[in-house]
VEXGUNU-915835 format. One record per atom (N, C-alpha, C, O, CB): z, y, x; atom name. Coordinates in nm, 3 decimals. Atoms other than C-alpha are relative to their C-alpha. Last residue first. Glycine has a CB too. Layout:
VEXGUNU-915835
- Z Y X atomo
- Z Y X CA
...
***
This chain:
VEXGUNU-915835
- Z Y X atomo
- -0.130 0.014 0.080 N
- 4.931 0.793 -2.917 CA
- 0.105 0.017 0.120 C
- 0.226 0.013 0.098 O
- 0.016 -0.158 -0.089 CB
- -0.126 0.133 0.006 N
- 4.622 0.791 -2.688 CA
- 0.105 0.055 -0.097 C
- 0.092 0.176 -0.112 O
- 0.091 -0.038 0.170 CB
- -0.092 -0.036 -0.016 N
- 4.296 1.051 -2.676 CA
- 0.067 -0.107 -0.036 C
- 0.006 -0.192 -0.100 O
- 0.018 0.103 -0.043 CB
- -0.036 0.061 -0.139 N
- 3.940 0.984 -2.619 CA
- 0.158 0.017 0.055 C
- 0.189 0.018 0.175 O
- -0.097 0.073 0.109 CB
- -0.098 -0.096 -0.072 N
- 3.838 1.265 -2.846 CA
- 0.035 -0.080 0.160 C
- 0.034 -0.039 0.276 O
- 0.160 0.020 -0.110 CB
- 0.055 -0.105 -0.083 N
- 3.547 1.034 -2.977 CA
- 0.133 0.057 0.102 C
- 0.153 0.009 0.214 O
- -0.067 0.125 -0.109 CB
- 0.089 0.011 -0.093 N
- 3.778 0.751 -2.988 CA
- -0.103 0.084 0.040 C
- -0.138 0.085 0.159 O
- -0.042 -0.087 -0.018 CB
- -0.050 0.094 -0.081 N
- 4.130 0.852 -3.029 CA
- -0.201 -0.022 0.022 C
- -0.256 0.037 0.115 O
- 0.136 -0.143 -0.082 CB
- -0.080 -0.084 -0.116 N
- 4.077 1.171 -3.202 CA
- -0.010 -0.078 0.089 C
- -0.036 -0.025 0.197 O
- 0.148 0.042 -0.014 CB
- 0.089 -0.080 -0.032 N
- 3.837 1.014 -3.461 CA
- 0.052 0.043 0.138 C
- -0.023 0.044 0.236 O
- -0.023 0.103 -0.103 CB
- 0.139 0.053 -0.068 N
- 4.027 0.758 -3.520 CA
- -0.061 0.036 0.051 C
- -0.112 -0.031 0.141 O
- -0.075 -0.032 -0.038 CB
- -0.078 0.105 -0.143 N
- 4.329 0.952 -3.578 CA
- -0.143 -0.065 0.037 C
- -0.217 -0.015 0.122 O
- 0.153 -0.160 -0.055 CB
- -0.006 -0.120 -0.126 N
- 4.119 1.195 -3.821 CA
- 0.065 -0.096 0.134 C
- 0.022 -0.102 0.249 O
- 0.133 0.164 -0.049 CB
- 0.148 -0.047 -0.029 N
- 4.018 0.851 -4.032 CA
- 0.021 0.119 0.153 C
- -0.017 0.107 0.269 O
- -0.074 0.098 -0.176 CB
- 0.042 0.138 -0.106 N
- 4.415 0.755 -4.033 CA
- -0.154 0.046 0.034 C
- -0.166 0.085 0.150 O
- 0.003 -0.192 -0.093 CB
- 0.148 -0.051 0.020 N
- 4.511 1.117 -4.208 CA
- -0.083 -0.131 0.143 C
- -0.137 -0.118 0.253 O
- -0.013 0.232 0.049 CB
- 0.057 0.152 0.079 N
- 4.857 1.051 -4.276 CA
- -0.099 -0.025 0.036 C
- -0.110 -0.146 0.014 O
- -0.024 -0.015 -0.143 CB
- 0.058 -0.054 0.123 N
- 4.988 1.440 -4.197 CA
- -0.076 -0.174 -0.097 C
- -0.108 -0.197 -0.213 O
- -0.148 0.146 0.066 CB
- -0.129 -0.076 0.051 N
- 5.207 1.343 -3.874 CA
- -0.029 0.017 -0.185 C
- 0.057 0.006 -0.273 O
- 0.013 0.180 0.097 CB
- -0.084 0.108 0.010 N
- 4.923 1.120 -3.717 CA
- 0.139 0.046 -0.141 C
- 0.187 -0.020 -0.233 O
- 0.064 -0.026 0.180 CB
- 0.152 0.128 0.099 N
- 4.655 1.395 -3.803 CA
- 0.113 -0.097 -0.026 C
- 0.148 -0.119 -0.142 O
- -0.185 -0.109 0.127 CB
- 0.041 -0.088 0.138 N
- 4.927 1.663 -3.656 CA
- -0.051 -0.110 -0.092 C
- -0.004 -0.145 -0.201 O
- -0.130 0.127 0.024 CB
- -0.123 0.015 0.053 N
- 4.997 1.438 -3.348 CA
- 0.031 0.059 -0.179 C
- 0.100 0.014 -0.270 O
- 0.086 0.079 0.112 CB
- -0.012 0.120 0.000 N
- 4.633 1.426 -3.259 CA
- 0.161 -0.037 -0.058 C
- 0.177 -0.140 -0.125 O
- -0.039 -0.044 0.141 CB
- 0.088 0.045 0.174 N
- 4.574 1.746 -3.332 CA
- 0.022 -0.093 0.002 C
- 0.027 -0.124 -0.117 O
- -0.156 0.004 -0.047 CB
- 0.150 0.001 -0.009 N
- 4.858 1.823 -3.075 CA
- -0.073 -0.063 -0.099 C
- -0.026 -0.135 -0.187 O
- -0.042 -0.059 0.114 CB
- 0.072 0.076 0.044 N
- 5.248 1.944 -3.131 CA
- -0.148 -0.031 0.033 C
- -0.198 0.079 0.054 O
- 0.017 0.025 -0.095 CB
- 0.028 0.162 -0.107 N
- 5.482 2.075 -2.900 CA
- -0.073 -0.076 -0.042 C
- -0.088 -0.179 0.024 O
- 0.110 -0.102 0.026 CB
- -0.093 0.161 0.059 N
- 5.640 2.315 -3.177 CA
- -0.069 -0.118 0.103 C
- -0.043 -0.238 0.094 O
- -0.046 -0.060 -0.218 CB
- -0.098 -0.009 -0.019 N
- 5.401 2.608 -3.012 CA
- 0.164 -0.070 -0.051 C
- 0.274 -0.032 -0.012 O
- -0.027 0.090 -0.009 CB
- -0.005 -0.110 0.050 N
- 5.114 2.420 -3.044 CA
- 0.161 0.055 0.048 C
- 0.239 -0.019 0.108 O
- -0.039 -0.014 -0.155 CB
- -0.118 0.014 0.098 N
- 5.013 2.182 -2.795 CA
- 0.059 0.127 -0.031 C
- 0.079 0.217 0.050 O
- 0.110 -0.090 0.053 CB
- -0.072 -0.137 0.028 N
- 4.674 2.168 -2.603 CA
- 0.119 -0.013 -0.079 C
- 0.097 -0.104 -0.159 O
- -0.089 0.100 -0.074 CB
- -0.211 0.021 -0.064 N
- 4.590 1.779 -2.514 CA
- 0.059 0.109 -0.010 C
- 0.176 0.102 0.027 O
- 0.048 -0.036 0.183 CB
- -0.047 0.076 0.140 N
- 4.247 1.799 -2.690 CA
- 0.128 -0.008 0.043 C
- 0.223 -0.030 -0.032 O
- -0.069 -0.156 -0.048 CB
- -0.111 0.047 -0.016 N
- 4.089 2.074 -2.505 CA
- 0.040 -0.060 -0.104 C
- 0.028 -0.023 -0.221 O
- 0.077 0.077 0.037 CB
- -0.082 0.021 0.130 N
- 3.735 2.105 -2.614 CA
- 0.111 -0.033 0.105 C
- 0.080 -0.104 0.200 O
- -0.051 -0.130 -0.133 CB
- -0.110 -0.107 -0.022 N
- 3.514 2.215 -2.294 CA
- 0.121 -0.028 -0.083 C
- 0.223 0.018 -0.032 O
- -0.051 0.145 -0.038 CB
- -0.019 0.041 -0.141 N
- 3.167 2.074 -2.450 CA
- 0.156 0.085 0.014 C
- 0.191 0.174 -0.063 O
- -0.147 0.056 0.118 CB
- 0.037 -0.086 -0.099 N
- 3.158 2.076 -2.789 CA
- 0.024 0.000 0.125 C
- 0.121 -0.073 0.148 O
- 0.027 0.089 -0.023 CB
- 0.127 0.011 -0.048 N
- 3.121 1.744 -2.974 CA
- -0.042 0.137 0.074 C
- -0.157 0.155 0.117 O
- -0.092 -0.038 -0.118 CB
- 0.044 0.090 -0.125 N
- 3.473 1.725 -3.053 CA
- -0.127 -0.046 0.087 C
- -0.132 -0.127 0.179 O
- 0.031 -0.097 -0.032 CB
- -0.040 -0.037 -0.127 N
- 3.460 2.020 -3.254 CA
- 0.049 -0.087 0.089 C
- 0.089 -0.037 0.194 O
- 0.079 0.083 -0.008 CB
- 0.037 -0.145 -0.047 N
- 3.208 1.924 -3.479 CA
- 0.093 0.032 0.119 C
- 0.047 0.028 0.233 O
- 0.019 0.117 -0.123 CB
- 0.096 0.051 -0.064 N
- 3.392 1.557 -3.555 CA
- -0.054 0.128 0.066 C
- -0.001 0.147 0.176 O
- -0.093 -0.082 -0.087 CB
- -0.072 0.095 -0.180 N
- 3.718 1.693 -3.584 CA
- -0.147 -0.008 0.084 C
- -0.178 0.032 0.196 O
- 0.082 -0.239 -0.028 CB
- 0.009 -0.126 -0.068 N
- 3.493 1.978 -3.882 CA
- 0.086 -0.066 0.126 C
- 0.090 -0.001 0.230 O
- 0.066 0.147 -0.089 CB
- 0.086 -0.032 -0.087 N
- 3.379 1.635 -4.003 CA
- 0.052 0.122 0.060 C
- -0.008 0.127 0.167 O
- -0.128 0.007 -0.054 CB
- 0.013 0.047 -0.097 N
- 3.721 1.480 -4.043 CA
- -0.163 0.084 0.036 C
- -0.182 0.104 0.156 O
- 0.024 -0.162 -0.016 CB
- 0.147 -0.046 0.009 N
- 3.851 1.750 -4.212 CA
- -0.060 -0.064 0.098 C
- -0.073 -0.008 0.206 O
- -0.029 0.148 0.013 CB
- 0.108 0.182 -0.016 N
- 4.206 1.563 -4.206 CA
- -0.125 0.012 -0.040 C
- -0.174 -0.076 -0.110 O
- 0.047 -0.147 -0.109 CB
- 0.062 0.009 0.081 N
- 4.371 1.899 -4.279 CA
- -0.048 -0.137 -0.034 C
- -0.066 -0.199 -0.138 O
- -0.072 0.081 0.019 CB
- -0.071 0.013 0.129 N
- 4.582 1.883 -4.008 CA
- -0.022 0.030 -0.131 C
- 0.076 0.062 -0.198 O
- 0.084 0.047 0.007 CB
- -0.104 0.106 -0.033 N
- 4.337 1.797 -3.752 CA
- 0.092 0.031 -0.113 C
- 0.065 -0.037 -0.212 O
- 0.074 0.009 0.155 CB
- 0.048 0.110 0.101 N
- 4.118 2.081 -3.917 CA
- 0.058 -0.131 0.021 C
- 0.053 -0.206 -0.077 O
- -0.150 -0.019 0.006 CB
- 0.001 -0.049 0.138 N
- 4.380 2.340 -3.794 CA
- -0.099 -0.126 -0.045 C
- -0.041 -0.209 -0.115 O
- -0.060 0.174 -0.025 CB
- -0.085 0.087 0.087 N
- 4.472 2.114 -3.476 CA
- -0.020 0.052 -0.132 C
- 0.030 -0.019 -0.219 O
- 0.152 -0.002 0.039 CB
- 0.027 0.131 0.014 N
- 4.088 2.178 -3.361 CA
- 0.181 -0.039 -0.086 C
- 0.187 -0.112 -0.185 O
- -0.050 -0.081 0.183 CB
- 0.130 0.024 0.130 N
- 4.063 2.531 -3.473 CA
- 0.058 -0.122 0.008 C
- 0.124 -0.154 -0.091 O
- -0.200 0.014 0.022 CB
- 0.154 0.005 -0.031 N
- 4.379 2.586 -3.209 CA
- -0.075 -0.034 -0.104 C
- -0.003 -0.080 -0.193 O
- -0.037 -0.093 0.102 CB
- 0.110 0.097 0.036 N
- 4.735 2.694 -3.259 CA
- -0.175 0.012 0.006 C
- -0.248 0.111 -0.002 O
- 0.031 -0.020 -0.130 CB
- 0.103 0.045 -0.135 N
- 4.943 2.869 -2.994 CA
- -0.124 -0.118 -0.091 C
- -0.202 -0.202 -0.044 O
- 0.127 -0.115 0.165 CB
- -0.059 0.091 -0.001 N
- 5.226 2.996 -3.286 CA
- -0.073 -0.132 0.089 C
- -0.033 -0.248 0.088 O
- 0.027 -0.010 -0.131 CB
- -0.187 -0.056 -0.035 N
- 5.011 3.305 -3.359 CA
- 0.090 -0.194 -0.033 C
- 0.077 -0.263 -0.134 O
- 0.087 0.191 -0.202 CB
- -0.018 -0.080 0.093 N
- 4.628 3.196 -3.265 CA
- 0.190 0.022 -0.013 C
- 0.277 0.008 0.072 O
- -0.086 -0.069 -0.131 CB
- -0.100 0.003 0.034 N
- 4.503 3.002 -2.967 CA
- 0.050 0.150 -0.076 C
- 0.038 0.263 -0.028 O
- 0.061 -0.048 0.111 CB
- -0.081 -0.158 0.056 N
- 4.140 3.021 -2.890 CA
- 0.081 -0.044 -0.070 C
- 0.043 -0.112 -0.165 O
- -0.077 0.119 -0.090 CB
- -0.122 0.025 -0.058 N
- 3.988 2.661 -2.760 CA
- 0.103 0.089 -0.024 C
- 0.219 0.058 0.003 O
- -0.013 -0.011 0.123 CB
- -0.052 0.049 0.081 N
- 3.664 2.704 -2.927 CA
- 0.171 -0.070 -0.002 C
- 0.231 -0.140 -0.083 O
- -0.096 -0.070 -0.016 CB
- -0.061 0.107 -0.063 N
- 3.532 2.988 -2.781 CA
- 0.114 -0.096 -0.072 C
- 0.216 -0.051 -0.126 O
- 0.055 0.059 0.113 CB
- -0.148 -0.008 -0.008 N
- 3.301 3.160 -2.994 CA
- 0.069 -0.115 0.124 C
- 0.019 -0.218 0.169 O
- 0.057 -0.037 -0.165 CB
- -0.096 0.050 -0.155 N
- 2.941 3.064 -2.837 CA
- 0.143 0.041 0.013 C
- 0.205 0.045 0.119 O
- -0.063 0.070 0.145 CB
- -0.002 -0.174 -0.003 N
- 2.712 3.223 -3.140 CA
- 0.048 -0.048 0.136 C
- -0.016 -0.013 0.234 O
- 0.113 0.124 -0.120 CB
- 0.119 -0.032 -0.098 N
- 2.653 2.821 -3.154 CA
- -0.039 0.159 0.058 C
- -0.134 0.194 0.128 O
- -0.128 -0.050 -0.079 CB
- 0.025 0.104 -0.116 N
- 3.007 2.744 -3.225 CA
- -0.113 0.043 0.060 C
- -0.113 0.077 0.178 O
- -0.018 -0.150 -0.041 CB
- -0.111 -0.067 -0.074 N
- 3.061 3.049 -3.488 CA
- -0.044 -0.052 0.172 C
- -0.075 0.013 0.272 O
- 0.176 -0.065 -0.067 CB
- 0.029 -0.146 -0.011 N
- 2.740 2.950 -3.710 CA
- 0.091 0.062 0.144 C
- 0.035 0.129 0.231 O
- 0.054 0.079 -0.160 CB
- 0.083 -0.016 -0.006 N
- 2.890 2.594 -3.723 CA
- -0.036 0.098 0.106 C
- -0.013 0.098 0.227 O
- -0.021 0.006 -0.098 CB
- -0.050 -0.022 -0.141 N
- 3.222 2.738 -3.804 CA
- -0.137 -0.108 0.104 C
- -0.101 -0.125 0.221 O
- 0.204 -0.073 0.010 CB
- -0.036 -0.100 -0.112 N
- 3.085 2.870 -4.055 CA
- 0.018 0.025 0.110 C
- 0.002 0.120 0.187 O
- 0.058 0.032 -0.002 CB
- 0.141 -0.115 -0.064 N
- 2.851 2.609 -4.188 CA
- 0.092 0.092 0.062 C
- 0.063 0.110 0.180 O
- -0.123 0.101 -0.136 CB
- 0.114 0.037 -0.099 N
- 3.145 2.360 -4.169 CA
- -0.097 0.090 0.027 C
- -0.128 0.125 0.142 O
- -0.070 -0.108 -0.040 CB
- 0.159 -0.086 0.083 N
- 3.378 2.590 -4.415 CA
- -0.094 -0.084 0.154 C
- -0.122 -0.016 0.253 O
- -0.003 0.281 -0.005 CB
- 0.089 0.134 -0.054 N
- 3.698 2.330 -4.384 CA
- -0.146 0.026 -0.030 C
- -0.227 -0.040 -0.095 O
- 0.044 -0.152 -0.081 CB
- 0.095 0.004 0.107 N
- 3.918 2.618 -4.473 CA
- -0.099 -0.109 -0.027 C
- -0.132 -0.131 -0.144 O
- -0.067 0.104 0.013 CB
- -0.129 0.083 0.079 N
- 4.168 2.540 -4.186 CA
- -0.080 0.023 -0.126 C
- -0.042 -0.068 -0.200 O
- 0.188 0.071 0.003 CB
- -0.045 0.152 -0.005 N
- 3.864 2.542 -3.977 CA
- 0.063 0.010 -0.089 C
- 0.018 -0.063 -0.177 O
- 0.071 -0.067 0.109 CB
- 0.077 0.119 0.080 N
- 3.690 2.824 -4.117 CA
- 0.059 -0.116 0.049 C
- 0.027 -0.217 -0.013 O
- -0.164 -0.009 0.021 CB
- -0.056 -0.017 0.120 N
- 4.069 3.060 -4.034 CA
- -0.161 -0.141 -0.089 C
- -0.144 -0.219 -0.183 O
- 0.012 0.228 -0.050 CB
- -0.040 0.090 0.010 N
- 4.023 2.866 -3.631 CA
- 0.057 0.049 -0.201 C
- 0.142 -0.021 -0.255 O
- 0.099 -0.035 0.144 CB
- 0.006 0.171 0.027 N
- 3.747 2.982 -3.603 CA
- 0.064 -0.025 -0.044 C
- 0.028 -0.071 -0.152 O
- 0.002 -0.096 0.072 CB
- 0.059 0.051 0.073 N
- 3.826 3.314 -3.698 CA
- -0.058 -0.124 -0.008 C
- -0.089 -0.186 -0.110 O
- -0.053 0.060 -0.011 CB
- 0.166 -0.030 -0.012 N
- 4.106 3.360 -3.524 CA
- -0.112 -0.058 -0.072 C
- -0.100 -0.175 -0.107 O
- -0.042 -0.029 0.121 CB
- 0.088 0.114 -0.015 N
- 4.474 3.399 -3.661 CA
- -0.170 0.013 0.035 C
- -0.246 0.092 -0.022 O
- 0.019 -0.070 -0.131 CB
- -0.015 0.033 -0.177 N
- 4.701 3.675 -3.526 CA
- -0.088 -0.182 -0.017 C
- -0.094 -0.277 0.061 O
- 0.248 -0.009 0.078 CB
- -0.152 0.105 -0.038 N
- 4.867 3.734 -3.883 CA
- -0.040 -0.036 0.090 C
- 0.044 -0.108 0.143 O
- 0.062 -0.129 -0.084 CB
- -0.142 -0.056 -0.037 N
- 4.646 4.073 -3.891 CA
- 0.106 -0.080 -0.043 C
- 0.213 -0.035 -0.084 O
- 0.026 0.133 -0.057 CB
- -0.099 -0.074 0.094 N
- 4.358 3.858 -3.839 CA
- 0.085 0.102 0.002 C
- 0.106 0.144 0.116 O
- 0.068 -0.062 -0.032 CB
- -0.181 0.034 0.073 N
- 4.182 3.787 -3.538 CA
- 0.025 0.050 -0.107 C
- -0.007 0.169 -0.116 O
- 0.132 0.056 0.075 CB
- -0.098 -0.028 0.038 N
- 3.837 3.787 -3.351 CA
- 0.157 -0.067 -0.083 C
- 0.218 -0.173 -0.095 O
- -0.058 0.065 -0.039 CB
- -0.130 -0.012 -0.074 N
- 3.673 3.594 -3.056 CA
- 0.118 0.047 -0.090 C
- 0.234 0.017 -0.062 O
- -0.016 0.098 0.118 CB
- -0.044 0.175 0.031 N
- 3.347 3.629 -3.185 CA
- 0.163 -0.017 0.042 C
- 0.210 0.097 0.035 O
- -0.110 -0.131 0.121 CB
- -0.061 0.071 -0.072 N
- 3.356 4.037 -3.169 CA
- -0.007 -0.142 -0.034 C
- 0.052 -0.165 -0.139 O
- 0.112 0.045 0.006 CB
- -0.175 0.023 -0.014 N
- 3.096 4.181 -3.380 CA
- 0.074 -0.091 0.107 C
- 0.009 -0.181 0.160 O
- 0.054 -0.067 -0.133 CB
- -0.081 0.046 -0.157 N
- 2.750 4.202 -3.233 CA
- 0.117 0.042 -0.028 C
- 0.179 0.112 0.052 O
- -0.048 0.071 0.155 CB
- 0.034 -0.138 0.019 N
- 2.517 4.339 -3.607 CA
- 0.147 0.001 0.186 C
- 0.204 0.100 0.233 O
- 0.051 0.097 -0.231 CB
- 0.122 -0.072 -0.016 N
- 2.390 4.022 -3.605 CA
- 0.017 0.129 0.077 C
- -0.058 0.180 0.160 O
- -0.059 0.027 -0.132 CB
- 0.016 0.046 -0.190 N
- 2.741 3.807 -3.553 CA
- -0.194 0.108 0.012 C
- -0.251 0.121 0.120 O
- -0.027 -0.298 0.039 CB
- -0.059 -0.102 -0.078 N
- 2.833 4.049 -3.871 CA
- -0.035 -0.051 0.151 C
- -0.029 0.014 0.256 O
- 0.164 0.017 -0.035 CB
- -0.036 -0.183 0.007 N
- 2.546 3.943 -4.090 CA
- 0.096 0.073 0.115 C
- 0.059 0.174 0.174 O
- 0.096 0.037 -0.152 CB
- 0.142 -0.049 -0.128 N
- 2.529 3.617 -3.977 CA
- -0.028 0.109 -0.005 C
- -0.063 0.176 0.092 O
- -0.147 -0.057 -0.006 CB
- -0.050 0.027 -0.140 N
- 2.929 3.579 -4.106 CA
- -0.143 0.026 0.108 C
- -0.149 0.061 0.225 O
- 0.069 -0.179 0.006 CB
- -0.077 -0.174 -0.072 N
- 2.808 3.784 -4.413 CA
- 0.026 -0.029 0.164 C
- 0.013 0.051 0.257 O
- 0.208 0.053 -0.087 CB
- 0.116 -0.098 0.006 N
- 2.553 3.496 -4.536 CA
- 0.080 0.112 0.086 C
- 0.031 0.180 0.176 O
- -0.056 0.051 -0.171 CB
- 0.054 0.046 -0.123 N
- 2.804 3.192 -4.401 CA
- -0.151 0.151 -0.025 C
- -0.240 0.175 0.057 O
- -0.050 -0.224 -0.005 CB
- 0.150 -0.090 0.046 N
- 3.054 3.322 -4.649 CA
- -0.112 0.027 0.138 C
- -0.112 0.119 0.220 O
- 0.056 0.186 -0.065 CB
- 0.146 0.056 -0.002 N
- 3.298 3.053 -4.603 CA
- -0.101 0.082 -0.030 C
- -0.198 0.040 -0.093 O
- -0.019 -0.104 -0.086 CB
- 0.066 0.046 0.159 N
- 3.594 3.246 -4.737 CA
- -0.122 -0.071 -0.008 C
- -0.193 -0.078 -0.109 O
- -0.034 0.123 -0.091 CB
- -0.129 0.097 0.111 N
- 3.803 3.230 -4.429 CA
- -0.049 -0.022 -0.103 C
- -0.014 -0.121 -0.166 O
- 0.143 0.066 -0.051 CB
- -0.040 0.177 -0.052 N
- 3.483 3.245 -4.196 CA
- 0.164 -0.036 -0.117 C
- 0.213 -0.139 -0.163 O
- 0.064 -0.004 0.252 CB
- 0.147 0.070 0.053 N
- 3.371 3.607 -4.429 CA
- 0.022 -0.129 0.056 C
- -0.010 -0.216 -0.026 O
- -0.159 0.071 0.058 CB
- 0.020 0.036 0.210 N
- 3.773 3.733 -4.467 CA
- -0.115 -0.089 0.024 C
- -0.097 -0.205 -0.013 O
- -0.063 0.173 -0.146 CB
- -0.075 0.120 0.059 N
- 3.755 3.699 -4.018 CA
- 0.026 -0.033 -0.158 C
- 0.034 -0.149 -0.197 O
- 0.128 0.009 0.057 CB
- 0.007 0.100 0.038 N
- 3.455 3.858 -4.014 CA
- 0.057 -0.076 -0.019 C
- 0.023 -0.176 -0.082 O
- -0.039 -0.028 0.026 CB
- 0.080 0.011 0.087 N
- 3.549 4.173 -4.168 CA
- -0.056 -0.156 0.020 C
- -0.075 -0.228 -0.078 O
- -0.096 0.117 0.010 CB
- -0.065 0.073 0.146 N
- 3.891 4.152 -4.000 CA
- -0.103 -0.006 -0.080 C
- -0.067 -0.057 -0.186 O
- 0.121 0.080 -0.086 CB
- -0.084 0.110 -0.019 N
- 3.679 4.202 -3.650 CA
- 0.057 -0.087 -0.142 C
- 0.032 -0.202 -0.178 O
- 0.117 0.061 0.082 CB
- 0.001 0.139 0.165 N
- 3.464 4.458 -3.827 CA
- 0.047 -0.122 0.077 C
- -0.021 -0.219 0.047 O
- -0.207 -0.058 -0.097 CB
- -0.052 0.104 -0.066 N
- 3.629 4.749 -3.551 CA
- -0.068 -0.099 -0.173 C
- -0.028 -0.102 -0.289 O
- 0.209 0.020 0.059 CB
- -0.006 0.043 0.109 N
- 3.417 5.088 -3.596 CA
- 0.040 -0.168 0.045 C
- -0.030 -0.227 0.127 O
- -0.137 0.040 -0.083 CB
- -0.134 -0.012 0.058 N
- 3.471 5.296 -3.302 CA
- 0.054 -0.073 -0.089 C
- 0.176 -0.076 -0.105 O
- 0.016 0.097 -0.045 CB
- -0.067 0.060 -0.088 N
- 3.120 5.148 -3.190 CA
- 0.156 0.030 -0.009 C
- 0.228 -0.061 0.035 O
- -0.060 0.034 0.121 CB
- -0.076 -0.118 -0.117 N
- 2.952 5.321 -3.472 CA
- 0.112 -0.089 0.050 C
- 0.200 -0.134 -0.024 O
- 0.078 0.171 -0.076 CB
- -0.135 -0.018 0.027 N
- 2.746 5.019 -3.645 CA
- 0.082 0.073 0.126 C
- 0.094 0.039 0.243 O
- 0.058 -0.141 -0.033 CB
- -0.070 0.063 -0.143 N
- 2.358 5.058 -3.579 CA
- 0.150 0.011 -0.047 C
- 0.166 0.116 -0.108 O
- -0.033 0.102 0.167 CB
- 0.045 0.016 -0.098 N
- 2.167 5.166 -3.916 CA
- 0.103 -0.090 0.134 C
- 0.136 -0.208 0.123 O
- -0.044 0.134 0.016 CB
- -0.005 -0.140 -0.013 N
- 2.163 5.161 -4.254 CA
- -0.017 0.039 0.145 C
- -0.122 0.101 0.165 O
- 0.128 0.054 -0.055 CB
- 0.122 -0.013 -0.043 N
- 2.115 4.782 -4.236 CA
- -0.031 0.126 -0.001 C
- -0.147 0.146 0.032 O
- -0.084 -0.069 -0.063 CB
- 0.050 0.079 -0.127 N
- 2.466 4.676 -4.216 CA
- -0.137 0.050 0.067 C
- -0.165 0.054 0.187 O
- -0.023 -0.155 -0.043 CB
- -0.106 -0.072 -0.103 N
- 2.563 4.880 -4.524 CA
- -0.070 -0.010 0.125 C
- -0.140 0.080 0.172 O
- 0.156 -0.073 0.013 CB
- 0.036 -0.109 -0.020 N
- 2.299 4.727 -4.692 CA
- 0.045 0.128 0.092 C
- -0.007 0.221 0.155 O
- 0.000 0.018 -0.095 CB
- 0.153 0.020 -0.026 N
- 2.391 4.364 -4.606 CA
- -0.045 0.106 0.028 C
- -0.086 0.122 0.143 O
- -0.083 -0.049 -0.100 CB
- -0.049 0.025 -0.169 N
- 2.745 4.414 -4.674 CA
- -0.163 0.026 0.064 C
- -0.201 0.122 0.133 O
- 0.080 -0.209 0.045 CB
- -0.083 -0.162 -0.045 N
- 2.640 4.543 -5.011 CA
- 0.010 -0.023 0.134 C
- -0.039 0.059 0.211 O
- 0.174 0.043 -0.068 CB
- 0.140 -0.107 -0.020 N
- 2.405 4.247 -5.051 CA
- 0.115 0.087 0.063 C
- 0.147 0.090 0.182 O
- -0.112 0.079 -0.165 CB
- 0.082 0.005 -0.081 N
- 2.719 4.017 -4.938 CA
- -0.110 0.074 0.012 C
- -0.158 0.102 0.122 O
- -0.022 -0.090 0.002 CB
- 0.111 -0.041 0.041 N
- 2.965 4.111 -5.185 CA
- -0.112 -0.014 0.123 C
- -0.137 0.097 0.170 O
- 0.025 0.136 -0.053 CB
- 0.079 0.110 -0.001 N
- 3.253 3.885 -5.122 CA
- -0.135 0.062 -0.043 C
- -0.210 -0.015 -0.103 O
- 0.056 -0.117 -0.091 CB
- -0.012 0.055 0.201 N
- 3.550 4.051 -5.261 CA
- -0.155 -0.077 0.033 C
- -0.201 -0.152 -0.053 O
- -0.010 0.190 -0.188 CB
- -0.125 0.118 0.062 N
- 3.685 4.093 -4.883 CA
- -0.035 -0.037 -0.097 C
- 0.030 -0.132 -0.142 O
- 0.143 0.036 -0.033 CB
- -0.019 0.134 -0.058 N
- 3.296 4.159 -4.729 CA
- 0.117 -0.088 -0.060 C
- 0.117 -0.209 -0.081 O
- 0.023 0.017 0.147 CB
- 0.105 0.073 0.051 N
- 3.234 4.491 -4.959 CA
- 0.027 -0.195 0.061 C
- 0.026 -0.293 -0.015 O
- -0.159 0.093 0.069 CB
- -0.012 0.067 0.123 N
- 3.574 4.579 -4.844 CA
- -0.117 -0.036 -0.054 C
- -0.088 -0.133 -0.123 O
- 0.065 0.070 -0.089 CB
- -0.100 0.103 0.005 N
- 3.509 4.562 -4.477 CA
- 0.035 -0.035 -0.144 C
- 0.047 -0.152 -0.179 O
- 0.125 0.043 0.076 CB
***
């Protein structure tokens, strides 16, 4: 895990390749640092070695949704086709999609409106949706996006 927070990817690498990772051993927070820091070498590293997709922080955020608010496309990428689920609510019920919604990352909208399953009407725990977020934050391009891929109304 600390080879992964400062970003050393051989090390991670070697580690990794010593042999099978002892099943006691939790790299959950290992991949969530590698999708928050975009480190699309460690993140195939840990989906290799069958870390949880699904994980969390210790503020209760998931790793999608830490490359969304980062706007690391290859990660979350990488994440999508592993088959994270992209609908995973983090502390305060937020989703990947309102994290790059309030960013106005319009390609990482675009990406996750092109997965199948996407809830777009989810609302965070303030009642908000990406679509309200985008509107809320300025971000006319992300509105567009919401409204006609997404297929969503004001």
């Amino acid at each position: 895990m600390n080879a992964v927070r400062v970003g050393l990817a051989g090390i991670a690498e070697r580690l990794l390749a010593i042999g099978p990772v002892d099943k006691g051993v939790d790299l959950s927070e290992s991949l969530c640092f590698a999708t928050e820091n975009g480190n699309e070498r460690v993140v195939k590293l840990l989906l290799a070695a069958e870390v949880s997709l699904n994980a969390y922080d210790h503020r209760e955020r998931s790793a999608l949704a830490l490359a969304a608010e980062g706007k690391h496309i290859g990660t979350m990428n990488l994440l999508l086709e592993a088959g994270v689920d992209v609908n995973c609510k983090d502390e305060g019920s937020w989703t990947p999609l309102m994290r790059v919604a309030m960013g106005g990352c319009e390609e990482g909208v675009t990406l996750l409106l092109e997965v199948d399953g996407i809830d777009l009407n989810t609302k965070n725990a303030r009642q908000e949706s990406a679509l309200s977020l985008a509107v809320l934050f300025g971000y006319n391009k992300t509105v567009r996006l919401l409204r006609v891929l997404g297929g969503t109304n004001v």
